[in-house]
C-alpha positions as CSV (number, residue, x, y, z in Angstrom):
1,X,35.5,-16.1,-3.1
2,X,32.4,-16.5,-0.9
3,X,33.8,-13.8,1.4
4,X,34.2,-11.1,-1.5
5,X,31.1,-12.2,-2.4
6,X,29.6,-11.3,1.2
7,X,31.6,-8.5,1.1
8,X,30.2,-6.9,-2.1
9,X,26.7,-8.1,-1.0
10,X,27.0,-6.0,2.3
11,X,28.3,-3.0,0.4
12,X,25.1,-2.5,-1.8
13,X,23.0,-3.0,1.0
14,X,24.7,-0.6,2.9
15,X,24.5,1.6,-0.2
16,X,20.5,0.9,-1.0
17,X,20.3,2.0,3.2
18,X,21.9,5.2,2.5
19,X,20.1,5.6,-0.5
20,X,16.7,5.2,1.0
21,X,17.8,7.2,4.1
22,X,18.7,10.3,1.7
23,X,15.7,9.6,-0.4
24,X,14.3,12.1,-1.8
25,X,17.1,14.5,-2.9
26,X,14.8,15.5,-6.1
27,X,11.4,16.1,-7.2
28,X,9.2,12.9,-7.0
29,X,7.3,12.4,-10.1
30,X,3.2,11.3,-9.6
31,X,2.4,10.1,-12.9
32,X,-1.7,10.4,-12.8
33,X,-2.7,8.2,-16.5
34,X,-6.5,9.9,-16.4
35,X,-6.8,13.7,-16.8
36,X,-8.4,16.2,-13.9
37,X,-11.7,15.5,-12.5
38,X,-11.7,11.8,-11.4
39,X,-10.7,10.2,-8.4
40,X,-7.4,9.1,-9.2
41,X,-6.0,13.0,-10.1
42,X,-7.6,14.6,-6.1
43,X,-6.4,11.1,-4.6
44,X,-2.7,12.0,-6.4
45,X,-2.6,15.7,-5.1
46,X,-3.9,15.2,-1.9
47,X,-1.1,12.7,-1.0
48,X,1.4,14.9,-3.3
49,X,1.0,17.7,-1.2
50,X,1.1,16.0,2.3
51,X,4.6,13.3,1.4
52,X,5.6,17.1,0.3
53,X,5.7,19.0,3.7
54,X,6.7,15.8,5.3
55,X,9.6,14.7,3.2
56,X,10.3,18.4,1.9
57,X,10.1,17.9,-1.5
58,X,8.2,18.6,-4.7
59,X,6.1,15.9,-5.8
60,X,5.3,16.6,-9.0
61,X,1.7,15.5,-10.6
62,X,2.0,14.0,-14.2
63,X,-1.5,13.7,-15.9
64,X,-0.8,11.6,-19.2
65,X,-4.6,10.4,-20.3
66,X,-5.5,8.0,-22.8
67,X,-6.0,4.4,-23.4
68,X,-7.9,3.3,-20.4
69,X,-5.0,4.5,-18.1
70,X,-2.6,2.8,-20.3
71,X,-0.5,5.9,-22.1
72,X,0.5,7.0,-18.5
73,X,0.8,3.4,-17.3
74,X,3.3,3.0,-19.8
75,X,5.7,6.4,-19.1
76,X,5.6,4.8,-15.5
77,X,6.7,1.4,-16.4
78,X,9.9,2.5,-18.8
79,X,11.0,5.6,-16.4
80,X,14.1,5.3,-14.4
81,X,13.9,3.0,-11.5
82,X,15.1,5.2,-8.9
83,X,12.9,6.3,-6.8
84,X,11.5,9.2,-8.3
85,X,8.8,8.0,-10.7
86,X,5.5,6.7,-9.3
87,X,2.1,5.8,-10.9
88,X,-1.2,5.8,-9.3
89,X,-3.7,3.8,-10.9
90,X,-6.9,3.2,-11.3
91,X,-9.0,-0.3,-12.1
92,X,-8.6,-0.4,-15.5
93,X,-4.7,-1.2,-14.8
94,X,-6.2,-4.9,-14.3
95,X,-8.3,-4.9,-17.2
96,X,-6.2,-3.4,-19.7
97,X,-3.8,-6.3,-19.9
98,X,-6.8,-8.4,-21.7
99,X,-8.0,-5.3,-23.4
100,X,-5.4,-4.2,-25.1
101,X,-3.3,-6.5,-27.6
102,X,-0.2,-4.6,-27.7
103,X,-0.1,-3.2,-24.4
104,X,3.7,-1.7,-24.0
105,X,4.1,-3.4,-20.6
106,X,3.1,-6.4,-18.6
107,X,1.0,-5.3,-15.4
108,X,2.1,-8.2,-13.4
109,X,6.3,-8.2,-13.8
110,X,7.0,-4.3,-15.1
111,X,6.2,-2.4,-11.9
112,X,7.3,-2.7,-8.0
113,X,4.0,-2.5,-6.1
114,X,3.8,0.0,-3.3
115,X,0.3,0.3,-1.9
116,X,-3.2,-1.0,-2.2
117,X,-4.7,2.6,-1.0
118,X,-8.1,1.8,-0.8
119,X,-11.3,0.5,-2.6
120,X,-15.0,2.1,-3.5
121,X,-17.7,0.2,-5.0
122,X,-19.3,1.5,-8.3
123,X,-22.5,3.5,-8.4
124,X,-24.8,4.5,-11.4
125,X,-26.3,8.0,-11.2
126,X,-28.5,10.3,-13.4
127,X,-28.3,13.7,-13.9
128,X,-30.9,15.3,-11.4
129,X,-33.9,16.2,-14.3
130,X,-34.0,12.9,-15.7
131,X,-36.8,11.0,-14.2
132,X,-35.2,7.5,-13.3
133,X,-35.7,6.6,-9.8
134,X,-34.0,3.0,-9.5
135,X,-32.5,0.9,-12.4
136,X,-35.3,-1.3,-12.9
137,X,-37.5,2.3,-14.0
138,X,-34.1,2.8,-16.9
139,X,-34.7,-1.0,-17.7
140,X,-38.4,-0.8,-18.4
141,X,-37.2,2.4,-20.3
142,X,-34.4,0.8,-22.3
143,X,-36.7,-2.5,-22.6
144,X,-39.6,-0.5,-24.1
145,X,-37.2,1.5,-26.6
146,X,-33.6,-0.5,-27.1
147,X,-30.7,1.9,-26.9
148,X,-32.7,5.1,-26.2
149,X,-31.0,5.2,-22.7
150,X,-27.4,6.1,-22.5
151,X,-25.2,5.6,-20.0
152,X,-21.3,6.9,-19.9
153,X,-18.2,5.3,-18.5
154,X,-14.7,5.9,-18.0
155,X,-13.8,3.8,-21.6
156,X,-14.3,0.9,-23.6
157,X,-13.2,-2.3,-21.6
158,X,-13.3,-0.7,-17.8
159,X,-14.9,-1.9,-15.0
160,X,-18.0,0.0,-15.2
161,X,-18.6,-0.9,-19.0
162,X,-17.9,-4.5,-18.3
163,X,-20.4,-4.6,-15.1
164,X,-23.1,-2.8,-17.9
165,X,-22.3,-5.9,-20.2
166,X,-23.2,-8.2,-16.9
167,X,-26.0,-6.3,-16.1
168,X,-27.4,-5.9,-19.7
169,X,-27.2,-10.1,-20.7
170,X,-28.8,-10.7,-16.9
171,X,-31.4,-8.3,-17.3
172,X,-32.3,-8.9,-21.1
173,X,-31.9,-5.2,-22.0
174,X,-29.8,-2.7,-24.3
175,X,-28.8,0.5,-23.5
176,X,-26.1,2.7,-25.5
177,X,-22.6,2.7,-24.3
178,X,-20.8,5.9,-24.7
179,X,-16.9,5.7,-23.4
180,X,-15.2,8.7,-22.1
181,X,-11.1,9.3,-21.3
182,X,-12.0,9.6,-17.6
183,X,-14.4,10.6,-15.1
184,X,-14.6,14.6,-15.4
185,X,-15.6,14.5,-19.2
186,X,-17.8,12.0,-18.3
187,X,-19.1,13.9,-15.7
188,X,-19.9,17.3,-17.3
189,X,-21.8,15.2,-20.1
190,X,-23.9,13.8,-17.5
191,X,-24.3,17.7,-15.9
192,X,-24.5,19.5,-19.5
193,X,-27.4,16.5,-20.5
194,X,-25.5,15.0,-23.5
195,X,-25.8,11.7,-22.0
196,X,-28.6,10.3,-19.8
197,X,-26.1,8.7,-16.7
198,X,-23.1,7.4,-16.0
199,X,-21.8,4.6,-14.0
200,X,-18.2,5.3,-12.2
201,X,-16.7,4.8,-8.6
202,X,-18.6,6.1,-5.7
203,X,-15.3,8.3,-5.0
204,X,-16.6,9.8,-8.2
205,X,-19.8,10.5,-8.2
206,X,-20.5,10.9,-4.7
207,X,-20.0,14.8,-4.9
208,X,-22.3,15.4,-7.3
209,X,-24.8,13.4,-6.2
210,X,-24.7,14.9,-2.9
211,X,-24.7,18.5,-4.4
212,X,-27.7,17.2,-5.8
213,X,-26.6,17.8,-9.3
214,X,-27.2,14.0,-10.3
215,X,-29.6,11.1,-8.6
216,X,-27.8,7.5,-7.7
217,X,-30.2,4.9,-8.5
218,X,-27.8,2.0,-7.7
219,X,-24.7,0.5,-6.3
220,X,-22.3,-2.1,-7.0
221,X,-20.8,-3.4,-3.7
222,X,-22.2,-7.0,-1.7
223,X,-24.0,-4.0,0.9
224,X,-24.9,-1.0,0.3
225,X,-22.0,2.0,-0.1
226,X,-21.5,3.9,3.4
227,X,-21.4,7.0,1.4
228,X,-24.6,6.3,-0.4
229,X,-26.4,4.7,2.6
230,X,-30.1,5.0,0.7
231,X,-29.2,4.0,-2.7
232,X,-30.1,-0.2,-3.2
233,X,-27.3,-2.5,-4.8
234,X,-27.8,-4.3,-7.9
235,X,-27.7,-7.4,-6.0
236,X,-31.1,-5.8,-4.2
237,X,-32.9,-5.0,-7.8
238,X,-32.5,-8.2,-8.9
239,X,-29.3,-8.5,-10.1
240,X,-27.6,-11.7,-8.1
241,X,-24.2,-11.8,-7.8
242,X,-22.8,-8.9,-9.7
243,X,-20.6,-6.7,-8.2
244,X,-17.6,-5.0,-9.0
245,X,-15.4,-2.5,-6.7
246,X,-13.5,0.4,-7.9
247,X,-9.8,0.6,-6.4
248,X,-6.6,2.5,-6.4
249,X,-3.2,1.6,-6.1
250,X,0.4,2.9,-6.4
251,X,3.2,1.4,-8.4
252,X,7.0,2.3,-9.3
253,X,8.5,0.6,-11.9
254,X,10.0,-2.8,-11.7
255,X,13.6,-2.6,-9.9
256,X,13.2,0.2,-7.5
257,X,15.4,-0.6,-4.3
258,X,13.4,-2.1,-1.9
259,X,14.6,0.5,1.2
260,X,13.2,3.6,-1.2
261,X,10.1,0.9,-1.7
262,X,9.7,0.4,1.6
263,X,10.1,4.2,3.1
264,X,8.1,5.4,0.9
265,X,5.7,3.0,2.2
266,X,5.9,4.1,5.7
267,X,5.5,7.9,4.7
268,X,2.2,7.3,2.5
269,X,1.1,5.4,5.7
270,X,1.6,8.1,7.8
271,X,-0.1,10.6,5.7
272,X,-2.9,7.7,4.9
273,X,-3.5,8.4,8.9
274,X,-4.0,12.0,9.2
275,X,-7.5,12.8,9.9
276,X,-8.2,15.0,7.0
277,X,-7.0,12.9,4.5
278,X,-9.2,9.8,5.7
279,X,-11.9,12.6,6.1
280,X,-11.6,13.5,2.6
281,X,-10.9,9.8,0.9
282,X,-13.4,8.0,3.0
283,X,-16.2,10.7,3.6
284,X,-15.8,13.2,1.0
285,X,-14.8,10.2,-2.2
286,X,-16.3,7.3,-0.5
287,X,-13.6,5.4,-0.1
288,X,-12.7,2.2,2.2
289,X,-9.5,2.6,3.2
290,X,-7.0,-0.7,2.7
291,X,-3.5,0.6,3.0
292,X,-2.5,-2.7,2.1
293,X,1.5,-3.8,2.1
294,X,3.5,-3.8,-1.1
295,X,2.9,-8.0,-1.0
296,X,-0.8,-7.5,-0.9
297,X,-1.1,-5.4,-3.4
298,X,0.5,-7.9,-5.8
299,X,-1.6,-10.4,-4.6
300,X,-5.0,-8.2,-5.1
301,X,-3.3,-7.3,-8.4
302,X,-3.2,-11.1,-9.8
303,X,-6.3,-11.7,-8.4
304,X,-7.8,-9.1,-10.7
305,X,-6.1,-9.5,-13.4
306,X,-7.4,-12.9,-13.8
307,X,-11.4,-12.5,-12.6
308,X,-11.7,-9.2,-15.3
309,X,-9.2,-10.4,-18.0
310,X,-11.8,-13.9,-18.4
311,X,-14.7,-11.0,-18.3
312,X,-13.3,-9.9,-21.2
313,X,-12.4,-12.8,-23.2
314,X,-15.8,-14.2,-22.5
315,X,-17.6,-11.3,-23.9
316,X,-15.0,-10.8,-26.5
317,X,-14.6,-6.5,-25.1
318,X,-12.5,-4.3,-27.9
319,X,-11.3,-1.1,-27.3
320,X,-13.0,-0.1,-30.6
């Protein structure tokens, strides 16, 4: 018995080998849950198109908005688990499990991690006209007149809204929330005037800032951002403590083979390491490359889950 049992055992290994070895034979799917315009859809293509010409295949970008990331999420987390379905997602994928009552899948057990790509913290940024110089000028302004400043973010329950809840009960202010299905709508409401500023990941708004298009007036990392080296941190206009950091990870869903796991692994760490890629992620977006292993991303994951899911429940966040 024990050696049929060893015997069967070294056959599927042998056959998960092969099968990572051969991997891929297909199109890869990239499912991107945010539309075009963010950080997560150029982070996507730009790896897309690199694993591509190195692994001479299509791999095929999926943008399925909605729900804070969650619609997509979901697609990723009920596809196939072969190989040929990833998800790259954004912060909200920690948040959303607190968020959302009925979320279709658990972010902790329904997906294989691959790789914590990299980090960014947040920055809050006016369109260019508007006259704010720092946040403590927009919380005189809001201060003086309660919600006559508004201020957009990527939805109802991400990171950037809950770091505006923070900010708001520390600072004894109120400014009006207005929630968007990803960064480019937000952004071209902040460029067409329709709202005032909008807080999202450095990645994000970096561009635009440095176009001069819009004005950063503050940061949300422990020091200030490398990409915004002049604009203060909340923690340096009087805001102890709070900080929050943007990130992006990749996921296939739960019960991928581990080889096809871990050679895909080893690829996006090869193309992580070509100097235009890091020059476009860490100067261009803004940001800090982790590269983390599939265990460390799991790790970071829990941790996360746990810090913004009690955010939530603390300030009882709805996604209405």
């Amino acid at each position: 018995m024990m050696r049929r049992l060893f015997i069967a055992l070294s056959l599927l290994f042998a056959a998960f080998a092969a099968l990572a070895q051969d991997w891929p034979v297909k199109p890869v799917r990239f499912i991107v849950p945010f539309p075009p315009g963010g950080s997560v859809d150029p982070l996507a293509r730009l790896l897309g198109a690199k694993l591509g010409d190195a692994l001479k295949q299509q791999f095929v970008i999926e943008n399925r908005p909605g729900a804070g990331g969650s619609i997509g999420t979901a697609m990723a987390a009920k596809a196939p688990a072969d190989g040929y379905t990833f998800v790259v997602v954004f912060d909200s994928h920690a948040v959303n499990q607190a968020l959302i009552s009925r979320l279709p899948y658990d972010a902790a057990k329904d997906f294989a991690p691959v790789m914590l790509v990299g980090t960014a913290p947040y920055a809050i940024a006016t369109q260019a006209a508007k006259p704010w110089k720092s946040l403590r000028e927009v919380v005189a302004a809001a201060k003086a007149k309660p919600e006559s400043v508004s201020i957009g973010s990527i939805g109802n329950g991400t990171l950037g809204h809950l770091v505006l809840v923070q900010a708001q009960q520390a600072g004894g202010f109120k400014i009006t929330h207005v929630p968007f299905a990803g960064g480019g709508p937000m952004n071209q409401n902040i460029l067409g005037g329709q709202i005032d500023m909008g807080i999202g990941s450095v990645a994000l708004l970096t561009p635009q800032v440095r176009g001069g298009k819009m004005r950063a007036i503050a940061t949300t990392g422990h020091q200030r951002a490398q990409a915004l080296p002049d604009v203060p941190t909340l923690i340096e206009q009087g805001f102890a403590g709070l900080t929050a950091y943007a990130w992006w990870g990749i996921y296939a869903p739960a019960g991928t083979p581990k080889p096809v796991i871990d050679r895909f692994h080893g690829e996006l760490t090869n193309a992580l390491a070509l100097p235009d890629v890091r020059k476009t992620l860490t100067e261009t977006l803004g940001m800090d490359l982790n590269v983390s292993t599939p265990e460390a991303l799991q790790k970071w994951t829990l941790e996360q889950l746990a810090h913004w899911g009690r955010i939530v429940k603390e300030n009882s966040i709805k996604t209405d």
